[in-house]
N, C-alpha and C positions, 0 to 999 in steps of 0.2 A: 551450429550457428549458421546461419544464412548468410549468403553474399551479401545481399542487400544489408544485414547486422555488420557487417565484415567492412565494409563501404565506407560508413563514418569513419570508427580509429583510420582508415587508410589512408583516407580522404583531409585527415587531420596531420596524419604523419609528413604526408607529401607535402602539407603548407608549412612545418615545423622545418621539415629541409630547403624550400625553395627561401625563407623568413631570413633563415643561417645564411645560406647564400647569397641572397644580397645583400644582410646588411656585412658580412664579412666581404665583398666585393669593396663595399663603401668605405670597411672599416676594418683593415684586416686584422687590427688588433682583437676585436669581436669574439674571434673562433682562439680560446686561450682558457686554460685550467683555470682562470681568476673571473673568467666569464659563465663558466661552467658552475663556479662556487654559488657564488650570486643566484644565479637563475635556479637551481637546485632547491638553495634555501627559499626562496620567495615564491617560486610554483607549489613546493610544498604547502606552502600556508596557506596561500588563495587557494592550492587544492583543496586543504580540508576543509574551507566552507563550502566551496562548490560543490563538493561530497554531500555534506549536509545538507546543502540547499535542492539537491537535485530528486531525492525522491519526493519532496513539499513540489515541486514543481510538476515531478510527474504524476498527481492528485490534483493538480488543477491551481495549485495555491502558491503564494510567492512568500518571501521573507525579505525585508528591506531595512531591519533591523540589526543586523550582525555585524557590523563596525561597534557601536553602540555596545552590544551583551559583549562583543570583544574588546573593545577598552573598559569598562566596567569589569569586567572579571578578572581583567590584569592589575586593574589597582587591589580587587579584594583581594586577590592574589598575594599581591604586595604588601599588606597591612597584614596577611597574614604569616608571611615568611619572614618581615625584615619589621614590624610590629609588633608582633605577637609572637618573633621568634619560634615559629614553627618549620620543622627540617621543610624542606622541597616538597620530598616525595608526599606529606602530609598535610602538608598547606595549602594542595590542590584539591583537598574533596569538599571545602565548602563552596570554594570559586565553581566550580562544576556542577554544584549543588543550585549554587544560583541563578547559573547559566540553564540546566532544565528546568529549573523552576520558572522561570522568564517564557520560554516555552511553553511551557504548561499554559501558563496564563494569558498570552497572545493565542495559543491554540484555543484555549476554553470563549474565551471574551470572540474569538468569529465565528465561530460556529453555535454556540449558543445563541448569541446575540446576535446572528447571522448580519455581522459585519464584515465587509470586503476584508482579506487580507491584506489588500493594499493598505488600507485606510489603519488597521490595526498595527501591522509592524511600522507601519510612517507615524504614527500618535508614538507610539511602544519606544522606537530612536528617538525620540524629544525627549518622552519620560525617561528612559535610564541613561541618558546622557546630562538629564538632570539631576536623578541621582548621584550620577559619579562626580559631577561639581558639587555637589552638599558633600559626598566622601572627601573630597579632596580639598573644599574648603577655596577652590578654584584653581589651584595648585595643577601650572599645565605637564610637565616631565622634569623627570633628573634623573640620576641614576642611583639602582639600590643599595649598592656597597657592597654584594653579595660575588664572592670571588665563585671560580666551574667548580662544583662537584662532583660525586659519579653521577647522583643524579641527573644533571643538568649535562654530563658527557654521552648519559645513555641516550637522551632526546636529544639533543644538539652537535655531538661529538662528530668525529669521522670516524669511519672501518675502511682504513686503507685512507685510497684518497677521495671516499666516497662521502658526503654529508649522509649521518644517519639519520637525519630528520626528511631528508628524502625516499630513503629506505623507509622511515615509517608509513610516510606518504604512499609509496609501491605496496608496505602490508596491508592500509587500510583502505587503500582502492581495493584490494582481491577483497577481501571482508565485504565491502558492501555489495561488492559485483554478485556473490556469492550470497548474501544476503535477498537482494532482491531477486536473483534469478532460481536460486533454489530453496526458497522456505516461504511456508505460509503468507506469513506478513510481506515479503515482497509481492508476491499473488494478489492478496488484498491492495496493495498500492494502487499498481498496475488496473488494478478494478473498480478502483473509486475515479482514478482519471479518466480509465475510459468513459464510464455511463454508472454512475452515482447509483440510478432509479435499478437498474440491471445489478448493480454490485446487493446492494440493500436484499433484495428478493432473492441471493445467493446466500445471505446469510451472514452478509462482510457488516462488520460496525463501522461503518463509515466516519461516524465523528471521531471514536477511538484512531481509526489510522492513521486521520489527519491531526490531531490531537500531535500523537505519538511520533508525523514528521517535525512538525511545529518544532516538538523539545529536542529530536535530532538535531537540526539544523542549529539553534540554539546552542545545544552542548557541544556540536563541530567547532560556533563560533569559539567557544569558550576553551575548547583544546587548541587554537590555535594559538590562543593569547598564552597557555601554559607554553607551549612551544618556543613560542617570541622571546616570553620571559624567559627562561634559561639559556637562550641564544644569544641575546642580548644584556640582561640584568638591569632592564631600563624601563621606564613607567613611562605613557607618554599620552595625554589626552584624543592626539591625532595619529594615532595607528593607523593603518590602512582605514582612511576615511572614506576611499570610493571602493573599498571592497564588496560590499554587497551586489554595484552593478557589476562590474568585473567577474565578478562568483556566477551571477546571471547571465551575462556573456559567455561565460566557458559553459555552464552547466547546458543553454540553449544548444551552440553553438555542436556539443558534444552530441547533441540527439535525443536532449531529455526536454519534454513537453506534457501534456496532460493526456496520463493512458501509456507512456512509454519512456522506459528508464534505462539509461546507458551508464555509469558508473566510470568504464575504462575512457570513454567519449568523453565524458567531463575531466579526467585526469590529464589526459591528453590536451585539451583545449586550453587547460589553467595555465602548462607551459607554453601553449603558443598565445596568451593575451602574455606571459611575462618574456618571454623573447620577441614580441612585438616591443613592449614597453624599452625593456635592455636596450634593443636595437635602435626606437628612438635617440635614446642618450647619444648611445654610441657615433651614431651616426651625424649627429650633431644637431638635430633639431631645436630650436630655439626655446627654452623654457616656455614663455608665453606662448608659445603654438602647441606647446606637447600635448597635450590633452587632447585639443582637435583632431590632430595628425592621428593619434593613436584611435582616435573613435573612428576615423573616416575607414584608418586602417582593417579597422576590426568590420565596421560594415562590410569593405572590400573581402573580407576572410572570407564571413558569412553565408557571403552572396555565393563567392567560390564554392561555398561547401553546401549550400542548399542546391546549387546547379548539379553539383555533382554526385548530390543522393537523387535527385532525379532523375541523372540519367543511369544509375544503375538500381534504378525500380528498372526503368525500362528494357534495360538487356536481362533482369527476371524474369521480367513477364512475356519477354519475349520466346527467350528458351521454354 
């Protein structure tokens, strides 16, 4: 890996420690095993869609749907475990089923129909957010009744004093990194972002790849709500409602754009939009300003980290 590859995660890390340090300055309760817990489980989650979302991004294509297929698969989820009485571990393959299949269908309907992305997962969140009110009959959250099982210990549990749902989050960053870096289909990604007309004439199925991020991203959304649900045991119509920009934010932020995929850069960046966020609280920001504050924040990150891939393009090119 190059320096220049090497720059982002670094570039990332350095703001995740300078983040801690001030707002533990501000708030020294901040820096505590109970802050640690927190931000663990919530980076994990926004990880997994940022995951998902980030090679759809590095083909050129966005997803602005994943709040949406993720509250929606947590209620089919729900109907299916505490409805239908089916164990855990089994009452996830249809939610998941319906989450690629969501996918499927937002990938098929832009590229055939060569309708903007944008335009399709923004239609796509009305529609299954419509769906999941005809599901639910308008029914906003409550909890399922469903006490931890192993199930729900192996995803959500601790190993030690570790959340294991962050540990997953660490297995399925290396998985994708390892995915797009060394196998075909990350090749083709990588080659549809850069130059479409160039990939094609290589031999890359262009619609297939994009297709096939579509339903990733999709089905990240959809593992993350299994995740929720067994961490929680709670159905909720407003899950992570600004998750998808948030997911957009780290995914960017981390180094993935159209023609170029970072994986560990978006895992990296998910906890520092959620130790930005944490840090708000913490620190006492006014509820009616949070949102601001945290955007203005995240621009401020941004800028920090686009200055500072550019200047170690330039000690590359210089040596």
């Amino acid at each position: 890996m190059k320096l220049a590859d090497l720059s982002t995660e670094f570039t990332i890390i350095i703001m995740i420690v300078g983040c801690v340090a001030v707002v533990t300055y501000i708030e020294p309760s901040f820096f505590s095993y109970a802050t640690f817990v927190v931000v663990a489980f919530t980076s994990a989650e926004l990880g997994f869609i940022a995951l998902g979302i980030s090679p759809l991004i590095a083909t050129g294509e966005i997803d602005l749907s994943a709040a949406a297929v993720l509250t929606l698969t947590l209620w089919v989820y729900d109907g299916f475990a505490t409805g239908l009485s089916f164990s855990l571990p089994y009452g996830l393959i249809v939610p998941l089923l319906v989450a690629i299949s969501i996918g499927f269908i937002q990938g098929y309907i832009c590229l055939k129909m060569r309708i903007p992305a944008f335009i399709v997962t923004f239609v796509g969140m009305i529609v299954w957010e419509g769906i999941e009110v005809a599901i639910t009959g308008g029914y906003n959250s409550g909890y399922t009744g469903i006490t931890t099982g192993l199930f729900s210990k192996v995803l959500s549990g601790y190993i030690g004093k570790v959340p294991l749902e962050f540990v997953w989050f660490v297995v399925l960053t290396a998985i994708f990194a390892v995915i797009i870096t060394r196998t075909p289909f990350g090749s083709h990604v990588l080659a549809v972002g850069g130059n479409e007309t160039v990939a094609r004439n290589l031999g890359v199925r262009v619609d297939r790849t994009k297709v096939l991020c579509f339903m990733i991203s999709a089905l990240m959304a959809g593992v993350t709500a299994i995740f929720f649900f067994n961490r929680q045991f709670y159905v909720s119509s407003t899950v992570y409602t600004q998750a998808p920009l948030f997911a957009i934010c780290a995914s960017v932020v981390g180094g993935n754009r159209a023609g170029h995929a970072n994986m560990v850069g978006a895992a990296l960046a998910s906890i520092l939009v959620i130790i930005i966020q944490e840090g708000m609280v913490m620190a006492g920001v006014p509820s009616t300003l949070y949102m601001a504050a945290v955007g203005i924040v995240l621009v401020i990150f941004a800028t920090i980290h686009v200055k500072a891939r550019k200047f170690s393009w330039a000690m590359v090119r210089r040596k």
